[in-house]
Gaussian input, Z-matrix of N, CA and C with variables (Angstrom, degrees):
# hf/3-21g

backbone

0 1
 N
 C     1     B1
 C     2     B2     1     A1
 N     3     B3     2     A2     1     D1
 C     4     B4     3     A3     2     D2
 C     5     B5     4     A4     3     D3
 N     6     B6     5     A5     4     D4
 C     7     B7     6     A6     5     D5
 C     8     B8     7     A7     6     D6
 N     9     B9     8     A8     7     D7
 C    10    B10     9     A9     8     D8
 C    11    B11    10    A10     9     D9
 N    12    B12    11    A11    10    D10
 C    13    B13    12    A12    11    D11
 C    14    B14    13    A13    12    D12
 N    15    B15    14    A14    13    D13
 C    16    B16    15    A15    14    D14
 C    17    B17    16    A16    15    D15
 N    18    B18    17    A17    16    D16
 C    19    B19    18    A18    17    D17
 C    20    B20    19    A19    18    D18
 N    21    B21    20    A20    19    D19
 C    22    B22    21    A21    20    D20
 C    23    B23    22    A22    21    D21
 N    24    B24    23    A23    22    D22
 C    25    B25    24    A24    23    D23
 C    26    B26    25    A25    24    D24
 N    27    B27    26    A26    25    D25
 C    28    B28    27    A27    26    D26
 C    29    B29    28    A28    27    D27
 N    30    B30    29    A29    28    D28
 C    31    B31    30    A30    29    D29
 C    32    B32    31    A31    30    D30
 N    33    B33    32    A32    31    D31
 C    34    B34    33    A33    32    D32
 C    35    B35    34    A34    33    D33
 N    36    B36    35    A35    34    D34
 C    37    B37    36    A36    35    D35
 C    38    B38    37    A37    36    D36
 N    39    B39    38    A38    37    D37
 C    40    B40    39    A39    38    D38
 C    41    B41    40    A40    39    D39
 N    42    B42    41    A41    40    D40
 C    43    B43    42    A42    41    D41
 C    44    B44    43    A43    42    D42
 N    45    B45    44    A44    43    D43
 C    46    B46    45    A45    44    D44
 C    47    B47    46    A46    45    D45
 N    48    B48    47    A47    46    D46
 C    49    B49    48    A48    47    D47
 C    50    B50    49    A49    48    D48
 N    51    B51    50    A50    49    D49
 C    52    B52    51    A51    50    D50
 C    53    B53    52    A52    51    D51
 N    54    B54    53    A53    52    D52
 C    55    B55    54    A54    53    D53
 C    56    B56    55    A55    54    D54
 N    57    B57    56    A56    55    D55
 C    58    B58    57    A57    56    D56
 C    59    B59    58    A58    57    D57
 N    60    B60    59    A59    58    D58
 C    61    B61    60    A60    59    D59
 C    62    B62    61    A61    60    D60
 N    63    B63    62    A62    61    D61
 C    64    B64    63    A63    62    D62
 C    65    B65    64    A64    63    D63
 N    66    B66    65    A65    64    D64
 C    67    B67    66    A66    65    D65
 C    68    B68    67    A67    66    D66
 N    69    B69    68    A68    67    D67
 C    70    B70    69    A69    68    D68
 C    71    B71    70    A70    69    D69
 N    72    B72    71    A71    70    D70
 C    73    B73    72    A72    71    D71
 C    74    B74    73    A73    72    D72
 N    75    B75    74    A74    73    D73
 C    76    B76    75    A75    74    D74
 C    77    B77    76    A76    75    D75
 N    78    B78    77    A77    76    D76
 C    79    B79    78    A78    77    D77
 C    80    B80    79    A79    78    D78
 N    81    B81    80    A80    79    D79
 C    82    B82    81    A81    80    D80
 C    83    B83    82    A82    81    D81
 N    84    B84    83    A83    82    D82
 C    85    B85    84    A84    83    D83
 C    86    B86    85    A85    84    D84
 N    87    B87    86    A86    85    D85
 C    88    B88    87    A87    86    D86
 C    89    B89    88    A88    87    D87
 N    90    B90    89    A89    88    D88
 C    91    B91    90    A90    89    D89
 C    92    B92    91    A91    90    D90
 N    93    B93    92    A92    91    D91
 C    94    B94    93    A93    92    D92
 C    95    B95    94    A94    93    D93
 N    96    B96    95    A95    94    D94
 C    97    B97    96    A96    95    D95
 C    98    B98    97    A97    96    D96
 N    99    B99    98    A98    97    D97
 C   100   B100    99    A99    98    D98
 C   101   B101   100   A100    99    D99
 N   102   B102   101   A101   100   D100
 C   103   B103   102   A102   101   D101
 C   104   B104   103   A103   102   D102
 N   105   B105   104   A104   103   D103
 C   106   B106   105   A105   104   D104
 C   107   B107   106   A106   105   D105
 N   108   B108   107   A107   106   D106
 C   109   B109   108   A108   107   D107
 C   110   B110   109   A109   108   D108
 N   111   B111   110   A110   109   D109
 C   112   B112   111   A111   110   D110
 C   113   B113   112   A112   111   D111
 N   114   B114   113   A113   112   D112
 C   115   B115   114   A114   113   D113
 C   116   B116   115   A115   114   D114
 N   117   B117   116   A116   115   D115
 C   118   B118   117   A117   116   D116
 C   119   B119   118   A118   117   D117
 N   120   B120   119   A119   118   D118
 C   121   B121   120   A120   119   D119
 C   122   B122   121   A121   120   D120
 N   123   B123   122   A122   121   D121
 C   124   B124   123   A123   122   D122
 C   125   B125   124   A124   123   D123
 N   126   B126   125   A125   124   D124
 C   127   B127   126   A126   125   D125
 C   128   B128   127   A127   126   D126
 N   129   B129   128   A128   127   D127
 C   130   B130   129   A129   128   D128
 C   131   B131   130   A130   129   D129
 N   132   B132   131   A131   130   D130
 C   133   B133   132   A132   131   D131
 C   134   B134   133   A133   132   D132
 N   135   B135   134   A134   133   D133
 C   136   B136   135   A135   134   D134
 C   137   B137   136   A136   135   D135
 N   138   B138   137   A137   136   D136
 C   139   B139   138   A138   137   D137
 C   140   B140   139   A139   138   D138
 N   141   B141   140   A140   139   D139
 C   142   B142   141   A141   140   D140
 C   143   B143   142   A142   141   D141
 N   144   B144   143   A143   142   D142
 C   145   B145   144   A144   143   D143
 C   146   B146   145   A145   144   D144
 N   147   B147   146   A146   145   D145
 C   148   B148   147   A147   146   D146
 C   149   B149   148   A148   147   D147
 N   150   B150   149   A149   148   D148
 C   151   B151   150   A150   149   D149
 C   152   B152   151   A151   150   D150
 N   153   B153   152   A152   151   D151
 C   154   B154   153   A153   152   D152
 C   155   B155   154   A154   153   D153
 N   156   B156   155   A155   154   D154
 C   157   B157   156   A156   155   D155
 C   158   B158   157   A157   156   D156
 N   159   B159   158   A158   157   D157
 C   160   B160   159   A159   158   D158
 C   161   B161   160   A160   159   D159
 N   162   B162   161   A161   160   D160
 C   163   B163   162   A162   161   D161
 C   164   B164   163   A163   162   D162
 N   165   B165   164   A164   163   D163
 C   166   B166   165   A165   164   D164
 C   167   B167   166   A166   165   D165
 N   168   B168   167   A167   166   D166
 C   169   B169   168   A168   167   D167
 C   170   B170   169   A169   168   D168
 N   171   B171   170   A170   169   D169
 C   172   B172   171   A171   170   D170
 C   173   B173   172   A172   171   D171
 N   174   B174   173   A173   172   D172
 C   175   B175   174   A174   173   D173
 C   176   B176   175   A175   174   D174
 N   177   B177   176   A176   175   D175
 C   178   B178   177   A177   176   D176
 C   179   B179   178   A178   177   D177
 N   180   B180   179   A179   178   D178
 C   181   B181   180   A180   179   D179
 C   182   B182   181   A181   180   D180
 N   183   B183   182   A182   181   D181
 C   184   B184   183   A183   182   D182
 C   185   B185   184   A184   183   D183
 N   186   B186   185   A185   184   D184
 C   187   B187   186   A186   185   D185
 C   188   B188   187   A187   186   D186
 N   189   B189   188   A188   187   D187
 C   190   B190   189   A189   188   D188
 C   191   B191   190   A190   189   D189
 N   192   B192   191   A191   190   D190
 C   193   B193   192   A192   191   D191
 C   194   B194   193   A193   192   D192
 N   195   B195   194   A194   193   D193
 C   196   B196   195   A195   194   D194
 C   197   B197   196   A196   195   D195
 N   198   B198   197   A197   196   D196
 C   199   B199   198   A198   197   D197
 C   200   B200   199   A199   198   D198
 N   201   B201   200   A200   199   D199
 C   202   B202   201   A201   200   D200
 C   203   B203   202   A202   201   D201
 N   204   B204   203   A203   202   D202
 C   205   B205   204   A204   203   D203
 C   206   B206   205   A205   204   D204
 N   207   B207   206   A206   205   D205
 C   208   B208   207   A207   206   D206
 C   209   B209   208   A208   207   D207
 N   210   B210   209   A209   208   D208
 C   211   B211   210   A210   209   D209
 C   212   B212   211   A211   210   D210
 N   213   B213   212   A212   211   D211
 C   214   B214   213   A213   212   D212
 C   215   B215   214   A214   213   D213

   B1=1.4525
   B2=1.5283
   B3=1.2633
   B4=1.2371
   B5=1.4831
   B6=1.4702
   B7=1.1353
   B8=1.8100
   B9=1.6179
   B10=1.3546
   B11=1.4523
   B12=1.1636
   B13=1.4211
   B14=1.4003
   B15=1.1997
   B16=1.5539
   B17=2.0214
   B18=1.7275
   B19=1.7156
   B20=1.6538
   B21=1.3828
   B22=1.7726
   B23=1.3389
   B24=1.9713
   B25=1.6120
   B26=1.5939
   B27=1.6185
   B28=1.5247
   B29=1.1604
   B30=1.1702
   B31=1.8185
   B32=1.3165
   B33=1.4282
   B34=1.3455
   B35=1.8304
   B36=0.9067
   B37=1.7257
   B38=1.9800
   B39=1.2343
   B40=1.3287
   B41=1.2415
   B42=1.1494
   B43=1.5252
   B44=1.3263
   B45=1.4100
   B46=1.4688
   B47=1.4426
   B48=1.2355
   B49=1.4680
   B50=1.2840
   B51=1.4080
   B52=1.3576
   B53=1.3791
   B54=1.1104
   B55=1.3322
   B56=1.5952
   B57=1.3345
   B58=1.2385
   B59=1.4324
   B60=1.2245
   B61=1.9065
   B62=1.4835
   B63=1.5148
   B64=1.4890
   B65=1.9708
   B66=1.0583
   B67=1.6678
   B68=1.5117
   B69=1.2042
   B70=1.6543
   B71=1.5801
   B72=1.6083
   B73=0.9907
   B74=1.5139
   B75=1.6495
   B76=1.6816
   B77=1.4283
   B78=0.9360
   B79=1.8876
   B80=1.4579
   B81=1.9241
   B82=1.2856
   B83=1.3210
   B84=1.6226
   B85=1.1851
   B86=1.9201
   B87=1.4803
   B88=1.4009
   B89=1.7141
   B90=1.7080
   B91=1.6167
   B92=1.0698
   B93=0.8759
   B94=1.7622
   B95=1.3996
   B96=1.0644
   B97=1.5827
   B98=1.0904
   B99=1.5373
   B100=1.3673
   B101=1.9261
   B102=1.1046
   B103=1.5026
   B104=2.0193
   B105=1.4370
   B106=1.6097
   B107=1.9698
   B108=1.3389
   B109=1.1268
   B110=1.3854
   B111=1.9427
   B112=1.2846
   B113=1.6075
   B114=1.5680
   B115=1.7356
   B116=1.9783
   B117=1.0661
   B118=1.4793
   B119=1.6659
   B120=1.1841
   B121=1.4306
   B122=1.4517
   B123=1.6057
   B124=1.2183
   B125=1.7203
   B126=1.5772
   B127=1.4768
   B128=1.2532
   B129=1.4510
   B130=1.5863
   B131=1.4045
   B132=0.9982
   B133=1.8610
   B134=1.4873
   B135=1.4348
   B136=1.8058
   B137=1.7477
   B138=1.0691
   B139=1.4371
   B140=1.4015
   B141=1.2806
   B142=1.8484
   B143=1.4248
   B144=1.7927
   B145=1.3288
   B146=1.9091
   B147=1.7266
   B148=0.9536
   B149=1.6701
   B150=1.4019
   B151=1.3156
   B152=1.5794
   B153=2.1454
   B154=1.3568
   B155=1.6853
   B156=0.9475
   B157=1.8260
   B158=1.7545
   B159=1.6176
   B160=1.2878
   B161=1.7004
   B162=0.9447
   B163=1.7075
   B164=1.6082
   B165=1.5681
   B166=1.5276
   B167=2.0254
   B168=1.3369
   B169=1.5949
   B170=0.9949
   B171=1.6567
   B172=1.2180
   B173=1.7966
   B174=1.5419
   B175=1.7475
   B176=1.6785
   B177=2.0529
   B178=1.4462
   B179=1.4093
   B180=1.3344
   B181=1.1224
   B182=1.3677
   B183=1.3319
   B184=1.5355
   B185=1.8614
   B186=1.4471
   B187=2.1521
   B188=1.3127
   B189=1.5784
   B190=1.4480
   B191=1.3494
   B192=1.3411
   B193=1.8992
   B194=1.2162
   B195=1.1718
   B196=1.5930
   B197=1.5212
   B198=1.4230
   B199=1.5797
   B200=1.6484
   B201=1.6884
   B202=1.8703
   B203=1.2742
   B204=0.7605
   B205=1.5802
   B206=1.4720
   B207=1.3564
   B208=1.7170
   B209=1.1485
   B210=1.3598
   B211=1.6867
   B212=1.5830
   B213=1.3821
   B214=1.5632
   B215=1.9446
   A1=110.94
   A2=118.09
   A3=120.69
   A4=116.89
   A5=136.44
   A6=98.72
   A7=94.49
   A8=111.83
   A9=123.32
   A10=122.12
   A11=136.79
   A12=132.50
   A13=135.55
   A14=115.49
   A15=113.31
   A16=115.40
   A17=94.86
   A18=102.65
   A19=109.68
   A20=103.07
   A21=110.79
   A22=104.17
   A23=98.32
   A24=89.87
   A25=113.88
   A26=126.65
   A27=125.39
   A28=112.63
   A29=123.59
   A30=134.45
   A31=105.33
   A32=131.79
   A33=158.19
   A34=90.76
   A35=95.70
   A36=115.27
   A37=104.18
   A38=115.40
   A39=105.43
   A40=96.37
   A41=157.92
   A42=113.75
   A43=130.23
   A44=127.54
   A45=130.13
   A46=105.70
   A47=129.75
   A48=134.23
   A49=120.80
   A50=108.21
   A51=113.37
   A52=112.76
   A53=141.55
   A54=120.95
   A55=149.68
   A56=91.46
   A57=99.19
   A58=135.21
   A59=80.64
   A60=110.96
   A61=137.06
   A62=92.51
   A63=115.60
   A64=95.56
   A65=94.00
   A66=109.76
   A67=105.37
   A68=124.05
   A69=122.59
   A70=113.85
   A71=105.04
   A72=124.07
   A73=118.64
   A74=119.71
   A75=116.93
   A76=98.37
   A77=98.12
   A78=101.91
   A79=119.88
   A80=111.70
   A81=104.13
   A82=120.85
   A83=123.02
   A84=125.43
   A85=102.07
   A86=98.41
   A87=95.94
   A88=92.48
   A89=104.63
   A90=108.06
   A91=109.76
   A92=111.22
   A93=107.78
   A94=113.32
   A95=125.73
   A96=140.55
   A97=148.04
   A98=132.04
   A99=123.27
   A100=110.32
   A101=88.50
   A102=96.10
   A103=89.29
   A104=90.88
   A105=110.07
   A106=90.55
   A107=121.29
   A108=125.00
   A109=83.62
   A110=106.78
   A111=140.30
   A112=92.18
   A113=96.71
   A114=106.35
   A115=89.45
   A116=105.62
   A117=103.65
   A118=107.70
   A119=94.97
   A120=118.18
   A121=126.10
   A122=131.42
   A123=141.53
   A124=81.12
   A125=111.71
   A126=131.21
   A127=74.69
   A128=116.10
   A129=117.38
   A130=119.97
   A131=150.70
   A132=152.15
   A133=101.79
   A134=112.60
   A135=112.96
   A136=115.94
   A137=129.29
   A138=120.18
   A139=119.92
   A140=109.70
   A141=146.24
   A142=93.14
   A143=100.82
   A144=78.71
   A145=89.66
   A146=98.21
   A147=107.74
   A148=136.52
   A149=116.59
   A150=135.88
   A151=117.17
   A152=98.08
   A153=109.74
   A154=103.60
   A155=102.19
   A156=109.82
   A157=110.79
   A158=112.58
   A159=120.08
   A160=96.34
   A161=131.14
   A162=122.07
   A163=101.27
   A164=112.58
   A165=129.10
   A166=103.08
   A167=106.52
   A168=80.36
   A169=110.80
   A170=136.80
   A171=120.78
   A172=123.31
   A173=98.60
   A174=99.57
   A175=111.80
   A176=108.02
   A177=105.87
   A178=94.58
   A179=167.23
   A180=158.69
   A181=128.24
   A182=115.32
   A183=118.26
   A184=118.25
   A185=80.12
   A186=89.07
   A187=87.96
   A188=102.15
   A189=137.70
   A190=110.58
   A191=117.17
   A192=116.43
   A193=109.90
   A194=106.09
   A195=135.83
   A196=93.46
   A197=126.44
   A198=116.74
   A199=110.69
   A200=88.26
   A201=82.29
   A202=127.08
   A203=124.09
   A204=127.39
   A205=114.81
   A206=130.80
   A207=136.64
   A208=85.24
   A209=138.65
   A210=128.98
   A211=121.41
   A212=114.57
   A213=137.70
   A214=94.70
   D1=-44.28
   D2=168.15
   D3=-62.13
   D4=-15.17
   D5=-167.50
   D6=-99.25
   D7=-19.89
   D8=158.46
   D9=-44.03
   D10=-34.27
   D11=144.80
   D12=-73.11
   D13=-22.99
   D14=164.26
   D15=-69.13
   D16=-39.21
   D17=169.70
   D18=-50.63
   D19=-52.44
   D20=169.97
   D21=-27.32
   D22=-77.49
   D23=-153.37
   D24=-79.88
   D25=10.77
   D26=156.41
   D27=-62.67
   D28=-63.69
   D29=177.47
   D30=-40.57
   D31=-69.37
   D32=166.16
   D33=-15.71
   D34=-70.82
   D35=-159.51
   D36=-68.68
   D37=-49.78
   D38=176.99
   D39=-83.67
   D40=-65.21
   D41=-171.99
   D42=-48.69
   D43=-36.18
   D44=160.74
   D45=-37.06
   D46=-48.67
   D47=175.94
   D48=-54.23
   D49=-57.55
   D50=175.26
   D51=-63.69
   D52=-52.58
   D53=160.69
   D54=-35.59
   D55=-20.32
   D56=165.25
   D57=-63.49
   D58=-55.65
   D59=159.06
   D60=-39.72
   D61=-31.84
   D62=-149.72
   D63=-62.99
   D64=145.78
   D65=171.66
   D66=69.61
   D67=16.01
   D68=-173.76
   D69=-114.95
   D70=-4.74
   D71=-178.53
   D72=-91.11
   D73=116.32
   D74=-160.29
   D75=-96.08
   D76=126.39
   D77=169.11
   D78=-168.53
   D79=91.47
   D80=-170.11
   D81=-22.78
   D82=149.93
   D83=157.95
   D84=-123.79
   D85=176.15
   D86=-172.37
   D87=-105.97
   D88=128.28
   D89=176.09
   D90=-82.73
   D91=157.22
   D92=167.62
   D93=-106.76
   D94=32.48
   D95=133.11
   D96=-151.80
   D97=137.50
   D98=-152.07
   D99=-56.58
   D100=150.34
   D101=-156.64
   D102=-107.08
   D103=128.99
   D104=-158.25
   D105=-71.04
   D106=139.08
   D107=-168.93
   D108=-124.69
   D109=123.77
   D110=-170.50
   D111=-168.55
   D112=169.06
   D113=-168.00
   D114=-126.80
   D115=92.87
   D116=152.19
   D117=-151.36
   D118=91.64
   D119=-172.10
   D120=-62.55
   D121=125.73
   D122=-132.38
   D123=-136.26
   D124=162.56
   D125=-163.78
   D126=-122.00
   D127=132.53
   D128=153.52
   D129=-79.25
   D130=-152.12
   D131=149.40
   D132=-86.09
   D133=-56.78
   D134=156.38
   D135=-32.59
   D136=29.05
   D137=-142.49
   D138=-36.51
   D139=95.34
   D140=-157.58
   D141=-148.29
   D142=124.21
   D143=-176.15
   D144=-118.27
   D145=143.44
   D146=163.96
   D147=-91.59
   D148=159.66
   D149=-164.48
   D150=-53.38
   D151=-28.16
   D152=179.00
   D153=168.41
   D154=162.51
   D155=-166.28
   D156=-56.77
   D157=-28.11
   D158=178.44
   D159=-72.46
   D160=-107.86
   D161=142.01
   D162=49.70
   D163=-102.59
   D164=178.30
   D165=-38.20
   D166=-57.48
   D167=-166.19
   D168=-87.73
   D169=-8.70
   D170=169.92
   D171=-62.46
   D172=-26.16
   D173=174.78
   D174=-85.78
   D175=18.87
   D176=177.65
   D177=78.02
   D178=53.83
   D179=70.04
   D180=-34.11
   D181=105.03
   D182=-172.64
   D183=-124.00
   D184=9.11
   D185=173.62
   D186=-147.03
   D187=120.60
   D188=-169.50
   D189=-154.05
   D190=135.24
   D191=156.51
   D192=-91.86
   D193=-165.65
   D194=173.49
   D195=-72.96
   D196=151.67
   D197=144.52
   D198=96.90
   D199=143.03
   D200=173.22
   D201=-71.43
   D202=152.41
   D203=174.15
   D204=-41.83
   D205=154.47
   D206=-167.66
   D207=22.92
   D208=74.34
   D209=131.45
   D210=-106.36
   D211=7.84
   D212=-148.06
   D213=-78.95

């Protein structure tokens, strides 16, 4: 029983982790459509700032502001 509750709280615990994380992680992906090239530049969570919100989630960035990065 004990070692069935410690497995709990591992599982428990790395997904709590991974969520944290989630969307901060850059790693082109391939879009499946050309991604419109315009300049209204988005802050990633990576704070990288991208070219524009299409831009951010295609490299898997999904928490972004408005604005370049250190412009605050």
């Amino acid at each position: 029983m004990k070692k069935l509750t410690v497995s709990i709280f591992i599982v428990v615990f790395l997904v709590c982790c991974q969520k944290d994380n989630e969307g901060c992680n850059e790693a082109i992906t391939y879009c499946n459509e050309t991604i419109p090239y315009y300049y209204q530049p988005v802050c990633g969570c990576n704070d990288i700032t991208y070219s524009n919100w299409e831009t951010a989630e295609c490299h898997g960035i999904i928490n972004y502001r408005e604005g370049e990065c250190g412009s605050d």
